[in-house]
C-alpha positions in Angstrom: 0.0 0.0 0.0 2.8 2.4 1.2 4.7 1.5 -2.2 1.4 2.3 -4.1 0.9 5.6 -3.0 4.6 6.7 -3.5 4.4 5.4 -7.2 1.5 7.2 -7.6 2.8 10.2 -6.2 5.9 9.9 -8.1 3.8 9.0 -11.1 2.0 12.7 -10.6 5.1 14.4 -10.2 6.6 13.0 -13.7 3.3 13.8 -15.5 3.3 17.0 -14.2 6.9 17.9 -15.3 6.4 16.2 -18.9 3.1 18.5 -19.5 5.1 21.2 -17.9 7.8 20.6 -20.8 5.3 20.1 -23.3 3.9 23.8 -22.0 7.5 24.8 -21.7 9.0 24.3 -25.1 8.8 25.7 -28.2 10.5 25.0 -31.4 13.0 27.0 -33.5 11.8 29.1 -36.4 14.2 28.6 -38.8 16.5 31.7 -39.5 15.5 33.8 -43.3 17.2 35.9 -45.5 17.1 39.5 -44.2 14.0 40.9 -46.0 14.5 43.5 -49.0 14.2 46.8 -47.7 12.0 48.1 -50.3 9.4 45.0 -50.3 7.2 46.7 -47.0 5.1 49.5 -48.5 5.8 52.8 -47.1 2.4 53.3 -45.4 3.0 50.5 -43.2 6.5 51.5 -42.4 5.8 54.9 -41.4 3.0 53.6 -39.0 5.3 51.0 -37.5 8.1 53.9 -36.8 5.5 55.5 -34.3 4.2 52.4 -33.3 8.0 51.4 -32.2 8.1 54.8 -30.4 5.1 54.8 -28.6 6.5 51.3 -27.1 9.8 52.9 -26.0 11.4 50.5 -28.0 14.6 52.4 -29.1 14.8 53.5 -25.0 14.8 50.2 -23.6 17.1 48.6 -26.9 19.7 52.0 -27.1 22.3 52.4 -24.1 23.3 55.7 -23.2 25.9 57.1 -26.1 25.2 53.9 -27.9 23.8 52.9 -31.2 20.1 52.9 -31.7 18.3 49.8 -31.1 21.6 47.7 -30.5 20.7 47.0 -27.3 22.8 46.6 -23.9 20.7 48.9 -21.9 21.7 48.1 -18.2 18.2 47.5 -16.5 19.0 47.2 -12.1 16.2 44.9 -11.4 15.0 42.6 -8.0 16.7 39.8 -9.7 19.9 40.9 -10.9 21.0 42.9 -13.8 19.4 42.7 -17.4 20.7 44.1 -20.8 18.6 44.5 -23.1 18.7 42.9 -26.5 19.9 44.1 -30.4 16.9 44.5 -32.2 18.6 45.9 -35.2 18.7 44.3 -38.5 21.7 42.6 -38.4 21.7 38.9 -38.7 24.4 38.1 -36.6 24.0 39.9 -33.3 20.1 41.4 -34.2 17.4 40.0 -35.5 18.3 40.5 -39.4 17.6 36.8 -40.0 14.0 36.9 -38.0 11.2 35.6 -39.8 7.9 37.7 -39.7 6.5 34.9 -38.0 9.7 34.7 -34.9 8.9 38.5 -34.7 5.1 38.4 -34.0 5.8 35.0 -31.6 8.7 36.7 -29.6 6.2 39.9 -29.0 2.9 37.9 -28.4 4.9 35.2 -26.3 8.3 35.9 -24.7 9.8 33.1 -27.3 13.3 34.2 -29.0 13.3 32.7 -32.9 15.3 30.0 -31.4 12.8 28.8 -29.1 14.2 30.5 -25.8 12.0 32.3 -23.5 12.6 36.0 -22.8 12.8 37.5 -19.3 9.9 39.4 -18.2 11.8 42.8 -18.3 10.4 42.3 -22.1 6.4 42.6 -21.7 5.5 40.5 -23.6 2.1 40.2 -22.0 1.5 44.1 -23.4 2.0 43.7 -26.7 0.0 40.6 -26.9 -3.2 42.6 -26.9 -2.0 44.5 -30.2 -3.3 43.5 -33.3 -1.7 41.4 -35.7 -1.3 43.9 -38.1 0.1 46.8 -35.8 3.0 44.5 -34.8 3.7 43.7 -38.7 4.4 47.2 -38.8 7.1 47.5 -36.1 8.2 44.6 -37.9 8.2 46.2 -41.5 9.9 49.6 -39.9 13.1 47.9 -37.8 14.0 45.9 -41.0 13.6 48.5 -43.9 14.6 52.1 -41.7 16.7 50.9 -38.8 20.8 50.4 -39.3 22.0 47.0 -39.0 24.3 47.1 -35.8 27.1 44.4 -35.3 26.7 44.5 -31.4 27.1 41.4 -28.9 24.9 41.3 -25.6 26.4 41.3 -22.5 25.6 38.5 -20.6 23.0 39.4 -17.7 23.7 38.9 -14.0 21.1 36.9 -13.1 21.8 34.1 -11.0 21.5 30.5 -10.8 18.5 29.5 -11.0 17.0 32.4 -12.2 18.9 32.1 -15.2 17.4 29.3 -16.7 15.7 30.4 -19.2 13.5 27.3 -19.8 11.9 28.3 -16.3 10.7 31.2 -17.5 7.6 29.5 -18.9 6.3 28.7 -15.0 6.5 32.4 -14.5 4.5 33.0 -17.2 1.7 30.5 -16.4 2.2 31.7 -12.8 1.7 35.6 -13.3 1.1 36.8 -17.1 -1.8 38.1 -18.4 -1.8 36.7 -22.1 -5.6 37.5 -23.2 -6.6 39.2 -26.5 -7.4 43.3 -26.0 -10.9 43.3 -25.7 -13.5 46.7 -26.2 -15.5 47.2 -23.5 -19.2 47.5 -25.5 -20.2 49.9 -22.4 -17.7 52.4 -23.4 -17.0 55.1 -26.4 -14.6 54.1 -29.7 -12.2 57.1 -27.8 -11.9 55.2 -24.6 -11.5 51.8 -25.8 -8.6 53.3 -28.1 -7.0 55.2 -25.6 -7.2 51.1 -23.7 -5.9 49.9 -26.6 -3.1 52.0 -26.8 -2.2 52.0 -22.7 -2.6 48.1 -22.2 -1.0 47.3 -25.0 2.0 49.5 -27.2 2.5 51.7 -24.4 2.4 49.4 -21.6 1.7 51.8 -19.0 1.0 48.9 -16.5 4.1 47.8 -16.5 5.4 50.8 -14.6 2.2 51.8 -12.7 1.2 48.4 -11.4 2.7 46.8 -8.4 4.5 43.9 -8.7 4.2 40.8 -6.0 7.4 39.4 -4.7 8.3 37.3 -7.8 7.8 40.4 -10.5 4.0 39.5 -11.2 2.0 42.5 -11.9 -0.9 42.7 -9.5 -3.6 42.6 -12.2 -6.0 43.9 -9.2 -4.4 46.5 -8.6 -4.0 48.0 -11.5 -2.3 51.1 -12.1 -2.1 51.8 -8.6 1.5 53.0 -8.9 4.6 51.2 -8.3 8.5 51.4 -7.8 10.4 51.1 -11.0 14.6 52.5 -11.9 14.6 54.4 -8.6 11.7 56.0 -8.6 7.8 55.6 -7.6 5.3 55.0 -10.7 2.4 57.1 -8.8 -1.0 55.4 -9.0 -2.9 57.1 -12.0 -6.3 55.8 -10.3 -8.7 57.7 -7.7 -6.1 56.4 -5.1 -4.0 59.1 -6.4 -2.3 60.7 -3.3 -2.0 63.9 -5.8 -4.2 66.9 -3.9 -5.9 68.2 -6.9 -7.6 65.5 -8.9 -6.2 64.9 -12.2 -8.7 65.3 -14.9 -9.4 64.3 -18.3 -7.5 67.6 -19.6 -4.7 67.0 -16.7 -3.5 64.1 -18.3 -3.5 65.4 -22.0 -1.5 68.3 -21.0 0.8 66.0 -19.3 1.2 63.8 -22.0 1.6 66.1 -24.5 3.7 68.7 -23.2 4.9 67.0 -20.2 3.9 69.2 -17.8 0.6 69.9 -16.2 0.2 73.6 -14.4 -1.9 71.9 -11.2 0.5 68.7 -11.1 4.3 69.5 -12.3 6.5 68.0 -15.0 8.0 65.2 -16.1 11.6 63.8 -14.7 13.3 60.6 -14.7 11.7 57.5 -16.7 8.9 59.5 -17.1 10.5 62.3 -19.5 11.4 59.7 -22.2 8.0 58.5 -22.6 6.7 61.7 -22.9 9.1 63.4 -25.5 10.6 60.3 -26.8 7.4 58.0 -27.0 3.9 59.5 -26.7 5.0 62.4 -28.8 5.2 60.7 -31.8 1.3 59.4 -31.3 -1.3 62.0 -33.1 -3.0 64.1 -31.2 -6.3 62.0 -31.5 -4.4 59.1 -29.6 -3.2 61.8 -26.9 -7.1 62.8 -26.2 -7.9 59.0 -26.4 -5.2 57.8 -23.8 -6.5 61.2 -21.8 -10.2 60.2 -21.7 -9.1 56.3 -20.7 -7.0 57.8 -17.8 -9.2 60.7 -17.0 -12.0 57.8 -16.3 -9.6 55.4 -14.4 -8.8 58.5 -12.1 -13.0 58.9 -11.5 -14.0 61.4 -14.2 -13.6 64.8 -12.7 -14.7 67.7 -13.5 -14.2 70.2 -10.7 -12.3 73.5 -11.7 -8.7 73.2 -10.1 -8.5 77.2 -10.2 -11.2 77.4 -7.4 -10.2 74.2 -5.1 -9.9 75.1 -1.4 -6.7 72.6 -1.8 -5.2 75.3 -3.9 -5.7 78.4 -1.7 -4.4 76.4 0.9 -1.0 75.2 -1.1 -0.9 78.8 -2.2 -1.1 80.2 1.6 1.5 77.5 2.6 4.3 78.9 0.7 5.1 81.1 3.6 6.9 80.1 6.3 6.3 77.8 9.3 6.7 78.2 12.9 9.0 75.4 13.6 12.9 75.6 14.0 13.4 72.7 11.8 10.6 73.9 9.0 12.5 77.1 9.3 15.8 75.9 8.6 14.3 74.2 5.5 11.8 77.5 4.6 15.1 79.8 4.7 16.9 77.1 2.3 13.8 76.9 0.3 14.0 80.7 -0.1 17.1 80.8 -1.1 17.5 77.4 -3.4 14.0 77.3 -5.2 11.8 80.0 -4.8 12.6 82.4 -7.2 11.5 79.5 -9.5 8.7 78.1 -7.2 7.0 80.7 -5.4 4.2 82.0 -7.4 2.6 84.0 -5.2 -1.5 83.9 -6.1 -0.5 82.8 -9.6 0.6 79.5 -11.3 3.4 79.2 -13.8 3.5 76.9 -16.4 7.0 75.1 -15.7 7.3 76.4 -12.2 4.9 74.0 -10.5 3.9 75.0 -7.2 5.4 72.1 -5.5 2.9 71.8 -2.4 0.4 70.5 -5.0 3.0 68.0 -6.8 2.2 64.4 -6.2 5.4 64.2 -5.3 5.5 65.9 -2.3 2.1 63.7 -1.1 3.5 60.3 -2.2 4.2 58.0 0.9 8.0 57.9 0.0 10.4 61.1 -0.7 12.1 59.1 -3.4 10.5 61.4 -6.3 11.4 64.7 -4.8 14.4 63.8 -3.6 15.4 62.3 -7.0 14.9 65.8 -8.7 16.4 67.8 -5.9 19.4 65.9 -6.4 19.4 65.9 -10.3 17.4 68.5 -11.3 15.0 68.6 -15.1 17.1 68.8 -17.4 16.2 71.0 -20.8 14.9 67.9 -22.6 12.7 66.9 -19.5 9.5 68.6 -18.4 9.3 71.5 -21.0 11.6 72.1 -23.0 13.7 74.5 -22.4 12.7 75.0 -19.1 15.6 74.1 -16.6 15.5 73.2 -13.0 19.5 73.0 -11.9 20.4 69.7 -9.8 21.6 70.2 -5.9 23.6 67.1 -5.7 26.5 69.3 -5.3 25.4 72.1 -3.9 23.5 70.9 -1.0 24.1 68.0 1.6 21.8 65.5 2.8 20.8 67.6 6.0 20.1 70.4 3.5 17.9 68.6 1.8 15.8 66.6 4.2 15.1 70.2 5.4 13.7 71.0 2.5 11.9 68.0 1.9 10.6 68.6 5.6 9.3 72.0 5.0 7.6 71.1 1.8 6.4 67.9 3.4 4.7 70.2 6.3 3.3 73.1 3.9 1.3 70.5 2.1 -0.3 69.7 5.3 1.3 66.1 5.1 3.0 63.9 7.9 6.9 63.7 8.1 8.3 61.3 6.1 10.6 58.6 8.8 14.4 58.4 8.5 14.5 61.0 5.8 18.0 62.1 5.9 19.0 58.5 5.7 16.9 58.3 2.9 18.1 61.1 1.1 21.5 59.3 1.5 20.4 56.1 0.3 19.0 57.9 -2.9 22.3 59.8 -3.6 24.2 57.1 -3.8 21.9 54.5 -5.8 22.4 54.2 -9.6 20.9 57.3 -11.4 18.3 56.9 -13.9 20.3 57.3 -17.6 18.2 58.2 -21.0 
């Protein structure tokens, strides 16, 4: 009896791990001739070139000073290092010798041509709810327009057994979200494109969306803002801890500019999607992804310009009764508000920074980051410049700040802030 049950258990545990590599494995595509340049018709390469922006592609494939789309862009993640992949045309070291076919797997699956699965710093699981036909033309625009690039990928540093790449495919039964886009019949054309366009090319989700403790976005949970390069992904729901609700026109200016006059600019990862990505998407797919977001965040409607909030963020620009908020108000004076203090006006590119989400997010890590680093000119708006303090000021120095902007929005004190600030300086800056 005692034998019985351990052959049957064994007997389980085989089956299980021969469906498992029956799940696991997939076959090579054999390699092709690199296509003609001049066989994809020009219509479909042009819409593939926004396409490829829209998905960051060249940001996530280009290292800093390197060749376009030749990959080795260091990504720091949970699990140990990453460099991305050549996706130029070049058979060798790209994907010059990549059917149609291996293309439209590798995005729809994770599955390289030669039947290896991709980590899940490639999301897969996004662009699986594009059409067949948008992903032709990212296909049709990296072989006919971008240079072939001789370029080896460094090896990751991922370790053992992470590295096996033929466990891979448990993650992705485990934690990926591989159904078809589908419209919601409740909701306007404009909405379901702006859907479209965020679950799927743009991948917003994939930032935004909290991860579980094995990289899984929490599908539940989504868009409820995340940590991602150093920095915190803020919720782009109602749970937004921004003071002023972002509204329907909010989120167009933002993603269109990349700036918004009630909720700041954009820094860090965010500034390449902006000017890099979504501005290469027609204005018609702005106001779609606007009116998708502008729902998520509860449809609002009420007029910023007359919110109590913004009296009171106005009124709190002057200084605090506190030694330590004074320290930080006198710092403030002299360090930022000749750029931030508005007095009863708002200035487009001088964001009030008592209403910035950053300065109500539960962690400092956002305004610390662009204390230290500044916006650069090809950040936020262009042409608008806020100088970096990583040299200028200490840690102290800027905790204080932190502290007295922290305490004029009417928020609690963040804990262990100086330590924090430290922690922040000395992590790996965000490069693009």
């Amino acid at each position: 009896m005692r034998k019985r049950i351990i052959y049957s258990i064994c007997g389980v545990v085989v089956a299980g791990l021969v469906l498992f590599g029956i799940y696991a494995w997939h076959p090579e595509i054999a390699p092709v001739t690199p296509p003609a340049k001049d066989q994809f018709p020009a219509a479909t390469v042009a819409h593939g070139k926004v396409l490829a922006a829209a998905g960051y592609c060249s940001t996530c494939h280009t290292a800093p000073g390197g060749q376009e789309y030749a990959g080795n862009y260091q990504m720091n993640t949970d699990f140990g290092t990453i460099y991305s992949s050549n996706i130029t045309p070049d058979p060798e070291t790209g994907i010059g010798n990549w059917s149609e076919a291996a293309f439209i797997r590798a995005m729809r699956t994770g599955v390289s041509r030669d039947g290896h699965h991709l980590l899940p710093a490639f999301p897969f699981e996004h662009f699986n709810k594009m059409t067949d036909d948008d992903i032709k033309a990212i296909y049709a625009y990296i072989m006919s327009s971008v240079p072939a690039v001789k370029q080896q990928k460094q090896a990751n540093g991922i370790p053992f057994p992470l590295n096996i790449r033929f466990l891979q495919a448990g993650w992705k039964m485990l934690f990926a979200d591989t159904s078809a886009f589908e419209k919601q019949s409740d909701k306007s054309d404009e909405w379901n494109r702006g859907a479209y366009l965020a679950e799927g090319i743009a991948h917003c989700g994939a930032c935004h969306t909290p991860r579980n403790a094995l990289g899984g976005e929490k599908y539940s949970h989504m868009y409820e803002g995340a940590a991602i390069d150093g920095w915190i992904a803020p919720s782009l729901t109602a749970s937004s801890k921004s003071p002023l609700p972002w509204r329907q026109q909010d989120f167009y200016e933002y993603l269109r500019t990349g700036n918004s006059l009630f909720h700041g600019s954009a820094a860090g990862p965010m500034a390449p999607v902006v000017h890099h990505g979504l501005a290469a998407l027609s204005d018609d797919d702005i106001k779609a992804l606007s009116v998708y977001f502008g729902d998520l965040a509860g449809n609002n409607s009420e007029d910023p310009a007359t919110s109590p909030k913004l009296q009171a963020a106005i009124a709190a620009q002057h200084p605090m009764p506190d030694a330590r908020i004074n320290q930080g108000a006198r710092l403030y004076a002299t360090a930022c508000a000749s750029c931030h203090f508005s007095g009863s006006k708002l200035r487009k590119g001088r964001p009030l920074l008592a209403l910035g989400s950053a300065t109500h997010l539960n962690d400092p890590t956002n305004l610390v980051n662009v204390m230290l680093d500044g916006v650069r000119s090809d950040q936020g708006i262009p042409g608008v410049v806020m100088p970096a303090f990583r040299d200028a000021l200490s840690d102290d120095e800027i905790a204080a700040i932190a502290e007295y902007l922290r305490h004029s929005a009417g928020e609690q004190p963040w804990p262990n802030l100086q330590q924090k600030v430290g922690e922040i300086r000395h992590q790996p800056r965000f490069e693009h």
